[in-house]
C-alpha positions in Angstrom: -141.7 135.9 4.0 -139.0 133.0 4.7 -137.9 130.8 2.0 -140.2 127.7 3.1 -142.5 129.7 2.4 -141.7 131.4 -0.4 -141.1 128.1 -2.1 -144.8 126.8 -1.3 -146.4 129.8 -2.6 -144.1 129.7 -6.3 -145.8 125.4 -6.2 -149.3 127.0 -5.2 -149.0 129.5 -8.4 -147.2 126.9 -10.6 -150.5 123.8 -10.2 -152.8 126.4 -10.2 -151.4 128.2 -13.6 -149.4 125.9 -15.2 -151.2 122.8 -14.1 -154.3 124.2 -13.7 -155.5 122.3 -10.9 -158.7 123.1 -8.7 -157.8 124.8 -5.7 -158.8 121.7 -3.5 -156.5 119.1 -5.5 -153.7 121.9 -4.8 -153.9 122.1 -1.4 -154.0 118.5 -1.2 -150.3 118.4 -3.0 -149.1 121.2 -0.3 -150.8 120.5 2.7 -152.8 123.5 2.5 -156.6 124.3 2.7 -158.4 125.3 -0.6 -159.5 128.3 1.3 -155.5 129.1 1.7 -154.7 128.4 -1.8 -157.2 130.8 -3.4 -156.2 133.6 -1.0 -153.0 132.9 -2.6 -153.6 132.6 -5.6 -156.3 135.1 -6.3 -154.3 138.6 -6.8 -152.6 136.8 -9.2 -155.2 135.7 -10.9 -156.7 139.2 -10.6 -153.7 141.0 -12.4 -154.2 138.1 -15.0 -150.9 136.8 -14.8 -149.5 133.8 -16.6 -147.0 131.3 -15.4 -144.4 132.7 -17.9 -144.8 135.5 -15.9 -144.8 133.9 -12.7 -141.7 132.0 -13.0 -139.6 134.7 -13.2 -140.6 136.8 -10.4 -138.0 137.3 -7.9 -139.6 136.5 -3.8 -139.9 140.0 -3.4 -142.1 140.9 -6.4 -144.3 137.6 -5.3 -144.3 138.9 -1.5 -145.0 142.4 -3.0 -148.0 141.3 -5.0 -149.9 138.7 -1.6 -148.8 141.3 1.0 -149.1 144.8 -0.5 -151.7 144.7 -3.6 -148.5 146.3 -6.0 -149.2 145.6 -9.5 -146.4 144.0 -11.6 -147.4 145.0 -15.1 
């Protein structure tokens, strides 16, 4: 994933759980559909992550949990 990217997804993840903005006020902020925010935010969500968390993960542990289902626990 390039670092544009990258840096959309780490906003994405930090409204949704630090903010805790709906997924259509989020995509509003990033030019981004709800639809694309929740597929974005959902395995994080699933692996019930908080931002803590979040916020230190390197872009490959973040690529590694969208792109490859890996668990970070």
């Amino acid at each position: 994933m390039n670092r544009e990217k990258i840096k959309k997804v780490r906003e994405i993840l930090r409204l949704k759980f630090e903010l805790k903005l709906n997924h259509r006020t989020i995509g509003r902020m990033v030019n981004a559909s709800a639809a694309s925010v929740s597929r974005c935010s959902s395995p994080f969500q699933q692996q019930e992550l908080h931002w803590a968390q979040l916020e230190t993960m390197s872009d490959d542990e973040i690529n590694d949990v969208l792109y490859k289902n890996k668990s970070i626990r």
